[in-house]
PyMOL CGO cylinders between C-alpha atoms (Angstrom):
from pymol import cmd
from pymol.cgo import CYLINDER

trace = [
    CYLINDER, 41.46, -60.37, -118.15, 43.69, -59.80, -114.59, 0.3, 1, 1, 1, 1, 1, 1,
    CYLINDER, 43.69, -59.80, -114.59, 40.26, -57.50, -113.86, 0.3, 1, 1, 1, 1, 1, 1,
    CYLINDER, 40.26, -57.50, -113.86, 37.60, -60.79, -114.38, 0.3, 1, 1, 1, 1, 1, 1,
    CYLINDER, 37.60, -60.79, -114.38, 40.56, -63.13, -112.20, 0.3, 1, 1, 1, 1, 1, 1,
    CYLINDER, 40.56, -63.13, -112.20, 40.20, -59.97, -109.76, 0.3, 1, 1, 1, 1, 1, 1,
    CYLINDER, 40.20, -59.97, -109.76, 36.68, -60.52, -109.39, 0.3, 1, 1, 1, 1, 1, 1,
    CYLINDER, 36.68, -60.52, -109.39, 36.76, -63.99, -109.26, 0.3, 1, 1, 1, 1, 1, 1,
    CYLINDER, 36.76, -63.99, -109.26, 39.11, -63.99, -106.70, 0.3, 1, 1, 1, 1, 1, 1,
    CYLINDER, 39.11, -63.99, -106.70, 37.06, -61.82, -104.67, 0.3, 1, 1, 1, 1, 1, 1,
    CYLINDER, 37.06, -61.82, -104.67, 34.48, -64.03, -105.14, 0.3, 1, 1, 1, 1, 1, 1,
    CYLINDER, 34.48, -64.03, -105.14, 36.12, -66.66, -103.83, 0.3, 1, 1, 1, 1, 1, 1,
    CYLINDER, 36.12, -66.66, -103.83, 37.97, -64.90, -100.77, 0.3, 1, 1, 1, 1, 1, 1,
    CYLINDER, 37.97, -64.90, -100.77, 33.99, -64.69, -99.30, 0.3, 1, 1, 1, 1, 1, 1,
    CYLINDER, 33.99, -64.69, -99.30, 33.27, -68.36, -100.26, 0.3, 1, 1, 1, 1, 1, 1,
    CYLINDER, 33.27, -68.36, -100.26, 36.68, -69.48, -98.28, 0.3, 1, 1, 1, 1, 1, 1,
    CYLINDER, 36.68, -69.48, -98.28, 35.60, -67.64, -95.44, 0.3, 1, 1, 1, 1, 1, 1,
    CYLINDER, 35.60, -67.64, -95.44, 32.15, -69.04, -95.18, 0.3, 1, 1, 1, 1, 1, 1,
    CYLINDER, 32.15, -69.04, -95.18, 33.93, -72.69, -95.49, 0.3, 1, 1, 1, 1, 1, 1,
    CYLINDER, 33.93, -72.69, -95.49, 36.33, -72.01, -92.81, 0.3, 1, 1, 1, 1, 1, 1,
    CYLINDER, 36.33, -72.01, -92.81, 33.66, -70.61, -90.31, 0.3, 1, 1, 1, 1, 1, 1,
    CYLINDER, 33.66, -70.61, -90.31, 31.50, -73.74, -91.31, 0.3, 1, 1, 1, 1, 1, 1,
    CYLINDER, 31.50, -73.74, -91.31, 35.23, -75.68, -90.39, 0.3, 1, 1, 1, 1, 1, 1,
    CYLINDER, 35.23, -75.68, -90.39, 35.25, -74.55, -86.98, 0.3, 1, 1, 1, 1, 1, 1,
    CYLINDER, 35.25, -74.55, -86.98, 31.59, -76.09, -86.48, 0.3, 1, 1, 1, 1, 1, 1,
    CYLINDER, 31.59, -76.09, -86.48, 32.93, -79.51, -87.60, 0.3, 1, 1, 1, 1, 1, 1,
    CYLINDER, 32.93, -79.51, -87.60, 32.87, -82.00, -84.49, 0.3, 1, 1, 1, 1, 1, 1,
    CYLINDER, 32.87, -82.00, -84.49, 36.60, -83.03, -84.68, 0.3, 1, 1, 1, 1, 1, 1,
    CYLINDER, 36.60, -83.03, -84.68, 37.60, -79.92, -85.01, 0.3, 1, 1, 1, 1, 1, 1,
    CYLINDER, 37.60, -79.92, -85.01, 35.25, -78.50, -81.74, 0.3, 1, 1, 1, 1, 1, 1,
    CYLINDER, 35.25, -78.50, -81.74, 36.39, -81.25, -79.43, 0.3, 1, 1, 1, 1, 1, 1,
    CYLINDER, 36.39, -81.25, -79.43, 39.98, -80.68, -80.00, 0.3, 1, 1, 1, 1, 1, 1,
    CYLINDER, 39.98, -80.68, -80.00, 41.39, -77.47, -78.68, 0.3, 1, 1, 1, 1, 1, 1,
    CYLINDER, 41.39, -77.47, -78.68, 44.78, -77.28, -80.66, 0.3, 1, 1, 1, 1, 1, 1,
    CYLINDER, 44.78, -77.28, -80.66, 43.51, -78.66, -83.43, 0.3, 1, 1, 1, 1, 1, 1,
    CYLINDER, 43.51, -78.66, -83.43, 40.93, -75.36, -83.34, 0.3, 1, 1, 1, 1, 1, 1,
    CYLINDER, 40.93, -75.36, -83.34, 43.47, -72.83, -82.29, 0.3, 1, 1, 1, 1, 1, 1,
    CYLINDER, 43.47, -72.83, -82.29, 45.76, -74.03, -85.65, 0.3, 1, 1, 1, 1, 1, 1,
    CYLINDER, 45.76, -74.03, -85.65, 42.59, -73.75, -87.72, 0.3, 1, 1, 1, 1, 1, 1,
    CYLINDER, 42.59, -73.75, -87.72, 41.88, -70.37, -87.00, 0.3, 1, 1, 1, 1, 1, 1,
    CYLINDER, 41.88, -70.37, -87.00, 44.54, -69.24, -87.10, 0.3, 1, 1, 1, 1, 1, 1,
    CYLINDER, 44.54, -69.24, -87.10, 45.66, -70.72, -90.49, 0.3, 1, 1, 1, 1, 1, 1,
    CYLINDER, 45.66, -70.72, -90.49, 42.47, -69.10, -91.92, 0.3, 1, 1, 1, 1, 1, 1,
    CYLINDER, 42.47, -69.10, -91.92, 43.62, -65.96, -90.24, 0.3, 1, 1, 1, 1, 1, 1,
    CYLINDER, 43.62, -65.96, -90.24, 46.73, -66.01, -92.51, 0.3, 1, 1, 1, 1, 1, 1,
    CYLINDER, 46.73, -66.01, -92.51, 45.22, -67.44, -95.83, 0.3, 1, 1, 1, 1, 1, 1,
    CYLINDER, 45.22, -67.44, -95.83, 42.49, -64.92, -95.65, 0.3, 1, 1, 1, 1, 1, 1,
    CYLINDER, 42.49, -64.92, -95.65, 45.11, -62.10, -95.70, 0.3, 1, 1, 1, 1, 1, 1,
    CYLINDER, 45.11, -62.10, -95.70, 47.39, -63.43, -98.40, 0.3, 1, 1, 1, 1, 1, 1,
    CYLINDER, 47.39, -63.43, -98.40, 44.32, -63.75, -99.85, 0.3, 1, 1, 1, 1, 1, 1,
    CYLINDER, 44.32, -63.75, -99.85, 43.08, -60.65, -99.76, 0.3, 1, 1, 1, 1, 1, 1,
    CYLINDER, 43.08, -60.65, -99.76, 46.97, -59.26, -101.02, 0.3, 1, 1, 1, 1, 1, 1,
    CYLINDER, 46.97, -59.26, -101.02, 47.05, -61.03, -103.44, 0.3, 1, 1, 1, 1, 1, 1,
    CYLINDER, 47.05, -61.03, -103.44, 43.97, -59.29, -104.96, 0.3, 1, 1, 1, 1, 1, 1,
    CYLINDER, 43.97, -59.29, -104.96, 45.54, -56.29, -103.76, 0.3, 1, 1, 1, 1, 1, 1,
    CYLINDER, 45.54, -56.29, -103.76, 48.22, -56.80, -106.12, 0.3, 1, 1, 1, 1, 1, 1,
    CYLINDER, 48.22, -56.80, -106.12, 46.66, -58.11, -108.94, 0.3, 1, 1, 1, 1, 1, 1,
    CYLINDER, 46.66, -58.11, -108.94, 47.97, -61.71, -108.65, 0.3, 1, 1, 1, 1, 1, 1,
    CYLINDER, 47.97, -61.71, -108.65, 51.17, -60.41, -109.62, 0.3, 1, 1, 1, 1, 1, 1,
    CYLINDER, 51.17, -60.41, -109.62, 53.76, -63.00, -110.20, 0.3, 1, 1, 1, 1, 1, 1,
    CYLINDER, 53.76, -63.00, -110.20, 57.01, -61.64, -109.35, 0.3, 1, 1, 1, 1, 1, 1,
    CYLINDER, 57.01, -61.64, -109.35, 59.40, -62.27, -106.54, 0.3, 1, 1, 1, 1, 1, 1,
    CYLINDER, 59.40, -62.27, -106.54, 58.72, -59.40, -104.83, 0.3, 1, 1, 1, 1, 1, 1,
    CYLINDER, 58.72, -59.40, -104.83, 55.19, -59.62, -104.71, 0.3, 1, 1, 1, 1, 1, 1,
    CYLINDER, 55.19, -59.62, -104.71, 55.18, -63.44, -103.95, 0.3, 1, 1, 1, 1, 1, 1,
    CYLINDER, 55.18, -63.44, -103.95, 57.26, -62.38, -100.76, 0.3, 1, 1, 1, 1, 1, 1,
    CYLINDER, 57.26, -62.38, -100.76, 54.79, -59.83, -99.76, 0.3, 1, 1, 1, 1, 1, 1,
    CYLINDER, 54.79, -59.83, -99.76, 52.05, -62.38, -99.87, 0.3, 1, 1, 1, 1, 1, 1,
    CYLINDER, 52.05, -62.38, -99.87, 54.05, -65.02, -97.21, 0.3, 1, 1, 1, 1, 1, 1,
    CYLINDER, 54.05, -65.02, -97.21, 54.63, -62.14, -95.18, 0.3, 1, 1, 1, 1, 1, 1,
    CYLINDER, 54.63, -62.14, -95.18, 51.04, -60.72, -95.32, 0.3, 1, 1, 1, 1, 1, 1,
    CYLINDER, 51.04, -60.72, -95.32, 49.80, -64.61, -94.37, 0.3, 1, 1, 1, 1, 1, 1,
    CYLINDER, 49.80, -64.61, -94.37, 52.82, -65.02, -91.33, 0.3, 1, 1, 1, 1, 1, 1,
    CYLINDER, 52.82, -65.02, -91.33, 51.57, -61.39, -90.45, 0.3, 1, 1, 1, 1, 1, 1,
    CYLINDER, 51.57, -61.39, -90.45, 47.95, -62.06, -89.91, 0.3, 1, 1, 1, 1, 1, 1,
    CYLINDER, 47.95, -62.06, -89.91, 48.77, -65.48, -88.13, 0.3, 1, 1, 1, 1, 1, 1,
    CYLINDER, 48.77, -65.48, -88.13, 51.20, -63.65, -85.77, 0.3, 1, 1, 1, 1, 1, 1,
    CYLINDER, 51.20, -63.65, -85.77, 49.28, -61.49, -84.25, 0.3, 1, 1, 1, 1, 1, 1,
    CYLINDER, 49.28, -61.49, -84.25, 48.00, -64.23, -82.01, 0.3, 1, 1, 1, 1, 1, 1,
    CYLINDER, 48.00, -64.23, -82.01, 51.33, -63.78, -80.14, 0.3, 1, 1, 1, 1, 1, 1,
    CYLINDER, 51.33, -63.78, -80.14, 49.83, -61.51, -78.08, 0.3, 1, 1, 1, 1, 1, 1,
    CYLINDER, 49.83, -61.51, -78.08, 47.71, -63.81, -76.78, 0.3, 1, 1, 1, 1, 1, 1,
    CYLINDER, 47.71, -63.81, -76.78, 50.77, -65.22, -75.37, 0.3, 1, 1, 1, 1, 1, 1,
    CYLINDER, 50.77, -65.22, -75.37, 52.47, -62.17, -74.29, 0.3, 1, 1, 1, 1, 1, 1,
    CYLINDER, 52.47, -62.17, -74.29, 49.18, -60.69, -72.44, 0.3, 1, 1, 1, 1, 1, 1,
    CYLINDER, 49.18, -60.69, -72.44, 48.29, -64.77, -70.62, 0.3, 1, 1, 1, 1, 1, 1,
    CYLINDER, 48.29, -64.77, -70.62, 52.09, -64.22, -69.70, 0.3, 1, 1, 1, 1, 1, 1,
    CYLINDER, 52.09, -64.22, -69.70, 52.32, -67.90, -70.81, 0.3, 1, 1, 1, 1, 1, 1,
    CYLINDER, 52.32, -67.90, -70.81, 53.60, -70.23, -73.71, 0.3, 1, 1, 1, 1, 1, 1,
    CYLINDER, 53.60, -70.23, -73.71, 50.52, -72.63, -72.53, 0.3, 1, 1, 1, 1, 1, 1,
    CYLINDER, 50.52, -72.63, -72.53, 47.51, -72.45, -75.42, 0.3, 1, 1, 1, 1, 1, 1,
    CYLINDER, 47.51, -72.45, -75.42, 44.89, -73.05, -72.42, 0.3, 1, 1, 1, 1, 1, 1,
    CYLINDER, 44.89, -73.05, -72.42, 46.54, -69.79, -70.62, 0.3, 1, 1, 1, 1, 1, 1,
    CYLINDER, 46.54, -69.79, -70.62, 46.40, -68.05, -74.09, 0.3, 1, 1, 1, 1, 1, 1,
    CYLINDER, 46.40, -68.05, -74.09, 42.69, -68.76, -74.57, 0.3, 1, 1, 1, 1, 1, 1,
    CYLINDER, 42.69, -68.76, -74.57, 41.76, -67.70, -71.63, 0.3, 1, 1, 1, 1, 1, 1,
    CYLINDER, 41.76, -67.70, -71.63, 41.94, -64.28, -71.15, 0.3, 1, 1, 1, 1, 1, 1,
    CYLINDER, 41.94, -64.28, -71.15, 39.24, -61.98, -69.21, 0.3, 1, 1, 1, 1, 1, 1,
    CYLINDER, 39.24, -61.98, -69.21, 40.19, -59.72, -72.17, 0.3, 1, 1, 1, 1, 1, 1,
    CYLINDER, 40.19, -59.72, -72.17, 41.22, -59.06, -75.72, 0.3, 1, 1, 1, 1, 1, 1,
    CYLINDER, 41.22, -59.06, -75.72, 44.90, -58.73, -75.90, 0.3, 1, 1, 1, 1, 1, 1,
    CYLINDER, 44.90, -58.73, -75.90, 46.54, -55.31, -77.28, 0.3, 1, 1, 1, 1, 1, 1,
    CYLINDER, 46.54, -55.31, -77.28, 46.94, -56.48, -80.85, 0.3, 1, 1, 1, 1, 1, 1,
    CYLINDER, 46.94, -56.48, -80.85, 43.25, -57.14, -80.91, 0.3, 1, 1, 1, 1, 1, 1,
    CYLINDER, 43.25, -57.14, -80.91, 42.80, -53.22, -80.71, 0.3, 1, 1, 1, 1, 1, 1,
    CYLINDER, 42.80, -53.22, -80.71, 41.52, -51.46, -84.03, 0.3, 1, 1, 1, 1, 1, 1,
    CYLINDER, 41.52, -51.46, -84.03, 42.37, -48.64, -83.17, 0.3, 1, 1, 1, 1, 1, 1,
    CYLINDER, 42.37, -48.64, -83.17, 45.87, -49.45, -82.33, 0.3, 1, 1, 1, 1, 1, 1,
    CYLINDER, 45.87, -49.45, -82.33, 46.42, -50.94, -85.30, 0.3, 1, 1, 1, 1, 1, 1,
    CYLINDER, 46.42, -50.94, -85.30, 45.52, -47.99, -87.05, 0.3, 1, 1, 1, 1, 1, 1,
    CYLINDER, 45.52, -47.99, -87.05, 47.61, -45.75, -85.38, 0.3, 1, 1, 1, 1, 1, 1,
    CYLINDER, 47.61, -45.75, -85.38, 50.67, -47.95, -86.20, 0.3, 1, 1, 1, 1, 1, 1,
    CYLINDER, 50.67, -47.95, -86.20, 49.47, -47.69, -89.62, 0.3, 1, 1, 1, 1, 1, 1,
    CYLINDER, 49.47, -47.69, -89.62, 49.70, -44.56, -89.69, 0.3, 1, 1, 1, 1, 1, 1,
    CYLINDER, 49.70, -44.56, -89.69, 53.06, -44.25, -88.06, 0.3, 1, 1, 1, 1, 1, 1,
    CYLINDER, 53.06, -44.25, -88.06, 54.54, -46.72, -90.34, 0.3, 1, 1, 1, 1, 1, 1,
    CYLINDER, 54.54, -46.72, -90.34, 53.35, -44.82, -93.50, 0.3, 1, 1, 1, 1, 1, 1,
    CYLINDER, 53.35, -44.82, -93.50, 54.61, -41.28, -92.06, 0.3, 1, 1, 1, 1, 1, 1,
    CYLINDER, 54.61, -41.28, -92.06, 57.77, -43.38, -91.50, 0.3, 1, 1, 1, 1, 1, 1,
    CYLINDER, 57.77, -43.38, -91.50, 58.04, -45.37, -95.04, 0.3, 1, 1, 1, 1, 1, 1,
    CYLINDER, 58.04, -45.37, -95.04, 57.44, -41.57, -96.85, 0.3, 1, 1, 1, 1, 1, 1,
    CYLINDER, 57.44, -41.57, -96.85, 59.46, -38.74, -94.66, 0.3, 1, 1, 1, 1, 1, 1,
    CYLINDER, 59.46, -38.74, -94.66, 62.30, -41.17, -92.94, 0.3, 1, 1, 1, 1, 1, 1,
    CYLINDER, 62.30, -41.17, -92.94, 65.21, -40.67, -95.43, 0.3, 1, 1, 1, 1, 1, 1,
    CYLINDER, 65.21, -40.67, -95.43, 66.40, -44.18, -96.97, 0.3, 1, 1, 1, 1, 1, 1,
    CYLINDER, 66.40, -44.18, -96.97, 68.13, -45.26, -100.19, 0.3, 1, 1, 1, 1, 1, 1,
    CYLINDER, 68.13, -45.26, -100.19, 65.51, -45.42, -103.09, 0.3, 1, 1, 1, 1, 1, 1,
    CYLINDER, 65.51, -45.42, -103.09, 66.29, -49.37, -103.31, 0.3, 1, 1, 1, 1, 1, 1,
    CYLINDER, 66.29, -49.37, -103.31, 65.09, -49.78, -99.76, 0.3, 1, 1, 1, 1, 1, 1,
    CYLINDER, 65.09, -49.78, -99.76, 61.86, -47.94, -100.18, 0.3, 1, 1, 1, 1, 1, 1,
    CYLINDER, 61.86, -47.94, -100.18, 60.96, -49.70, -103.18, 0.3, 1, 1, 1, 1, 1, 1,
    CYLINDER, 60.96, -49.70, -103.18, 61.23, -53.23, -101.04, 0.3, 1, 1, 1, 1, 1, 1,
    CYLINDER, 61.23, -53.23, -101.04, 59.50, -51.24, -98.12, 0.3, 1, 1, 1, 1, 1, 1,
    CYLINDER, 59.50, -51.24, -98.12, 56.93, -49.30, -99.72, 0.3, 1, 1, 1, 1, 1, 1,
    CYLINDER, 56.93, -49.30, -99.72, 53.92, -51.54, -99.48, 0.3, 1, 1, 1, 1, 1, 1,
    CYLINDER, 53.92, -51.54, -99.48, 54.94, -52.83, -95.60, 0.3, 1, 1, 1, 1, 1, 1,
    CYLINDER, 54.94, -52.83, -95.60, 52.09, -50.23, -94.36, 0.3, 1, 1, 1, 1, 1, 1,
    CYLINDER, 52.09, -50.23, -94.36, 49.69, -51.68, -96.52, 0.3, 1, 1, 1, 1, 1, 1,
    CYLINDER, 49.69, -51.68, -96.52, 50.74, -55.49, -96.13, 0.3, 1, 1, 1, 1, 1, 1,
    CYLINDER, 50.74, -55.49, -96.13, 50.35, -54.32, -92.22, 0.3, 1, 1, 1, 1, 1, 1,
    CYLINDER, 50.35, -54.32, -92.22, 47.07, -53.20, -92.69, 0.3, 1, 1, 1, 1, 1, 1,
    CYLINDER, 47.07, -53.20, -92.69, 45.62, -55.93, -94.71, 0.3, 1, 1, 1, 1, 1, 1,
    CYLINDER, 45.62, -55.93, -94.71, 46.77, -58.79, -92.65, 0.3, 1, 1, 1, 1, 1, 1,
    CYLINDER, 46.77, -58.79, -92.65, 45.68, -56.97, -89.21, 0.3, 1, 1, 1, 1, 1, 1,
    CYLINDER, 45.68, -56.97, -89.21, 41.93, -55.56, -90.92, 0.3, 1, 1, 1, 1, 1, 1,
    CYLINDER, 41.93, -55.56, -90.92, 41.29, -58.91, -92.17, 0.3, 1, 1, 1, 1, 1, 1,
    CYLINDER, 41.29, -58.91, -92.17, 41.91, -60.98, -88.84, 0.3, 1, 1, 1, 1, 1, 1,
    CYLINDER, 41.91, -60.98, -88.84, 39.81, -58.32, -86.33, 0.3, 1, 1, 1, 1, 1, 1,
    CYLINDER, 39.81, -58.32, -86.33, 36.85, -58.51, -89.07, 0.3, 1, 1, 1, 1, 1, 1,
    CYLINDER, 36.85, -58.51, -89.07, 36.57, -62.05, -89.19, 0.3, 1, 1, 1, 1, 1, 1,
    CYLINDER, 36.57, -62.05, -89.19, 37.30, -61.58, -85.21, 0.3, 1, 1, 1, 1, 1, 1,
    CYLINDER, 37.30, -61.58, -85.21, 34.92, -58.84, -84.83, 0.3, 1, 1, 1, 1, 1, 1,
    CYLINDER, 34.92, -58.84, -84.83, 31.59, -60.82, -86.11, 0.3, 1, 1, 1, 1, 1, 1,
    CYLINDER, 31.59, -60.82, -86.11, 32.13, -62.86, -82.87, 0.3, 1, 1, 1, 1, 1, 1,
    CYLINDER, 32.13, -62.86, -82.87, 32.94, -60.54, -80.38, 0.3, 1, 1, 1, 1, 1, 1,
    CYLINDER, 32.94, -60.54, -80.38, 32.52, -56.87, -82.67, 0.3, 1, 1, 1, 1, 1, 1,
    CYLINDER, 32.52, -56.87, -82.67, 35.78, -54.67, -83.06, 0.3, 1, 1, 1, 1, 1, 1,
    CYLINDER, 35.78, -54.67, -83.06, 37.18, -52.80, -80.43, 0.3, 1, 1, 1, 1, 1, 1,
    CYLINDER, 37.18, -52.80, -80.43, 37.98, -49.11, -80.29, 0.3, 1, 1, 1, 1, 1, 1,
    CYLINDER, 37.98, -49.11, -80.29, 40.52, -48.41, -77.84, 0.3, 1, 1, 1, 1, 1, 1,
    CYLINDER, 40.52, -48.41, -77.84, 39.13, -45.88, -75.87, 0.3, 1, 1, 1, 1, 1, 1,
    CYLINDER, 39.13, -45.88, -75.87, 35.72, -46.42, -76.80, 0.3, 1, 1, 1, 1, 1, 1,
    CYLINDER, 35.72, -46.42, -76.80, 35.36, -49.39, -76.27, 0.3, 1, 1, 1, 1, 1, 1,
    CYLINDER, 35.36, -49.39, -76.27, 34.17, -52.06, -78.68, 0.3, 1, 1, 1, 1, 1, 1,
    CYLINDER, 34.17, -52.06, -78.68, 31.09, -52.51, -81.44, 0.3, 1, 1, 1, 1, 1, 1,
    CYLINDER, 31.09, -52.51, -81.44, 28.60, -54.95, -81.52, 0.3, 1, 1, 1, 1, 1, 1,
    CYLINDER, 28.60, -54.95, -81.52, 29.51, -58.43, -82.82, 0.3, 1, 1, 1, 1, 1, 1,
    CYLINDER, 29.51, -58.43, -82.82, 29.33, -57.67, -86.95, 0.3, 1, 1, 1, 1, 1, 1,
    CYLINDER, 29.33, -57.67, -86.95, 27.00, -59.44, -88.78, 0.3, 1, 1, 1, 1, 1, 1,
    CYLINDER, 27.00, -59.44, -88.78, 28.24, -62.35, -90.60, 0.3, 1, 1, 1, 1, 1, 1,
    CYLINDER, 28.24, -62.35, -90.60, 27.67, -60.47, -94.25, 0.3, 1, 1, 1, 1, 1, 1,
    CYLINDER, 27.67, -60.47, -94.25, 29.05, -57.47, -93.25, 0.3, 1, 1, 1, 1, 1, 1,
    CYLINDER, 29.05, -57.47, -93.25, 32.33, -59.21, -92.11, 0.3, 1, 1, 1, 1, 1, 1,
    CYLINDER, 32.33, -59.21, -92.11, 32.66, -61.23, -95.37, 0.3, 1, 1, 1, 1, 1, 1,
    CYLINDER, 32.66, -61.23, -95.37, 31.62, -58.02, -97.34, 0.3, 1, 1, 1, 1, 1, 1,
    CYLINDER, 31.62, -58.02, -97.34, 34.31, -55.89, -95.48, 0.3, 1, 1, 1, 1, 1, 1,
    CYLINDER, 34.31, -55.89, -95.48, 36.80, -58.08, -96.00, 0.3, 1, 1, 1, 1, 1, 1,
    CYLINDER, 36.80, -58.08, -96.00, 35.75, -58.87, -99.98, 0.3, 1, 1, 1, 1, 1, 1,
    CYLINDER, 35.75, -58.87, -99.98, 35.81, -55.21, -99.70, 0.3, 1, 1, 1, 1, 1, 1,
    CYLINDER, 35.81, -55.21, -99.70, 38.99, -54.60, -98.15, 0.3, 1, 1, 1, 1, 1, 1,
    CYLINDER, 38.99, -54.60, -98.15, 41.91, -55.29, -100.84, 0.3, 1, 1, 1, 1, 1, 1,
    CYLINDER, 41.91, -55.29, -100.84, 39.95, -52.91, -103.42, 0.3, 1, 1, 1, 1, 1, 1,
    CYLINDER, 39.95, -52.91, -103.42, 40.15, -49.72, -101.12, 0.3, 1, 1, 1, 1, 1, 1,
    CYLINDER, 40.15, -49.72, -101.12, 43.96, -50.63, -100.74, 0.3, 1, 1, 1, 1, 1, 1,
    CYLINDER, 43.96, -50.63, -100.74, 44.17, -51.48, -104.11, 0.3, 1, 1, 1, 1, 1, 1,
    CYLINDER, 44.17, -51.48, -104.11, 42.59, -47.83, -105.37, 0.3, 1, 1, 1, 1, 1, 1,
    CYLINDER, 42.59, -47.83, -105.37, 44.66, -46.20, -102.74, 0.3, 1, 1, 1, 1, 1, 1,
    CYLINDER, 44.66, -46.20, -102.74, 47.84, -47.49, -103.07, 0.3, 1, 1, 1, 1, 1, 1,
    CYLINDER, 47.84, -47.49, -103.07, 47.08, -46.41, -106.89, 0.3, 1, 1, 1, 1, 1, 1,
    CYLINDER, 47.08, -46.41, -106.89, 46.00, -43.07, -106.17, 0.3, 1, 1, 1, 1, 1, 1,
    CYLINDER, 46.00, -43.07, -106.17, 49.23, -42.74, -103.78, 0.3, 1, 1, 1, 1, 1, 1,
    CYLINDER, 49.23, -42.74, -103.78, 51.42, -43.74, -106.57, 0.3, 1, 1, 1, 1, 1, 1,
    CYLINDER, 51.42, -43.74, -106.57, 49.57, -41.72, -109.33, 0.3, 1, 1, 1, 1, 1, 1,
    CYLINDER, 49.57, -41.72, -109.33, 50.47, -38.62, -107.53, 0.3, 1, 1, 1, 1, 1, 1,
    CYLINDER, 50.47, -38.62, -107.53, 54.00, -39.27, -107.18, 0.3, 1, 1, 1, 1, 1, 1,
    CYLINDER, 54.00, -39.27, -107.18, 54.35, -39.55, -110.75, 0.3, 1, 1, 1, 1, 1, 1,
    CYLINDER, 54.35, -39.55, -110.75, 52.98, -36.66, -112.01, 0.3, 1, 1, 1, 1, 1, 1,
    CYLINDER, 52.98, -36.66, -112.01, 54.91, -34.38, -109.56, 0.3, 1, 1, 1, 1, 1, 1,
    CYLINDER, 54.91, -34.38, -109.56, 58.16, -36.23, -110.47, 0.3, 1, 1, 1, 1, 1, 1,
    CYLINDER, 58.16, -36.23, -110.47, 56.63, -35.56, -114.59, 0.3, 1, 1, 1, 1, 1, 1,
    CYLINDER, 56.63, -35.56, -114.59, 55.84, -31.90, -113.80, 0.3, 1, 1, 1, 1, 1, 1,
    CYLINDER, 55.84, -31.90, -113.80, 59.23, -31.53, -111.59, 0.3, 1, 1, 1, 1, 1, 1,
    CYLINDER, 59.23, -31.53, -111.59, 60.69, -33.00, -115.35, 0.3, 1, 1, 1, 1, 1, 1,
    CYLINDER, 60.69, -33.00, -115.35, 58.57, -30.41, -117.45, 0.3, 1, 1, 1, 1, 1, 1,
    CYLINDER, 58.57, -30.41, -117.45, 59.89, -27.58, -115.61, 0.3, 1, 1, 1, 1, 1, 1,
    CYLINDER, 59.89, -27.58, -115.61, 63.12, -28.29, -115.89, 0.3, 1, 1, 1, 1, 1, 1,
]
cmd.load_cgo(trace, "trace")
């Protein structure tokens, strides 16, 4: 049963995107330029709690309800750096960059994936901590994947020092991002998997 509500979910993650593309089309929302920013940036956010929420199964405990509101806040603040890079609190200054600001970077994000997983497993911290703090990486990863694809089929990702792709076609955005929450979803299990059989065989052998 949570597998079909899995699927369906999935299903509808790629029919929410389509409708909040399609959104952004919708005169009212074109001439207005706040009114634009805040809806892109809400489906930003929803996309990724979204998408964690699949992650997790729908899961309906406290914990996991937290990690959702911080995957959505997560994916709708990393617009700040719009801000930072403009130098500017001013949405016109923030739009208007010759550039993509440095949160905008794939590859960066990556990297501080990566440093916040070597950081979660090797920095010594009380086992109650990592418990809150073990899926952080992952809640990281999902709300900063999701907001460059549905970036990237406008303007492609960018690869930091590469450069950046072409834009990504529209199905291959919604299908990596449909796609996205089941690779975390198999990896955080195969993580987890291994854990407990070494702490079984560590109990075998004693």
């Amino acid at each position: 049963m949570a597998m079909l509500v899995n699927y369906i979910a999935t299903i509808g993650l790629a029919v929410f995107c389509y409708l909040a593309d399609a959104s952004m089309d919708a005169p009212f929302i074109r001439r207005n330029t706040v009114l634009r920013a805040m809806a892109d940036n809400s489906a930003h956010g929803i996309i990724a709690a979204w998408s964690w929420a699949i992650t997790t199964s729908f899961s309906s405990t406290w914990k996991t309800i937290c990690e959702i509101v911080i995957c959505l806040i997560c994916s709708c603040g990393l617009d700040i750096d719009h801000f930072i890079a403009a130098k500017s609190i001013k949405l016109k200054d923030a739009l208007s960059l010759p550039r993509r600001p440095f949160l905008h970077a794939t590859s960066l994000i990556l990297l501080l994936f990566t440093l916040f997983i070597i950081a979660v497993r090797y920095v010594r911290i009380p086992l109650s901590l990592y418990h809150k703090v073990k899926h952080f990486p992952y809640i990281f990863l999902t709300a900063s994947l999701s907001h460059h694809f549905r970036d990237g089929y406008r303007r492609g990702l960018w690869f930091v020092p590469f450069g950046n792709t072409k834009p990504l076609p529209y199905v291959l955005y919604v299908a990596l991002t449909m796609t996205l929450p089941w690779i975390l979803k198999y990896i955080i299990w195969l993580t987890e998997s291994k854990k407990n059989i070494r702490k079984l065989n560590v109990l075998l052998n004693i």
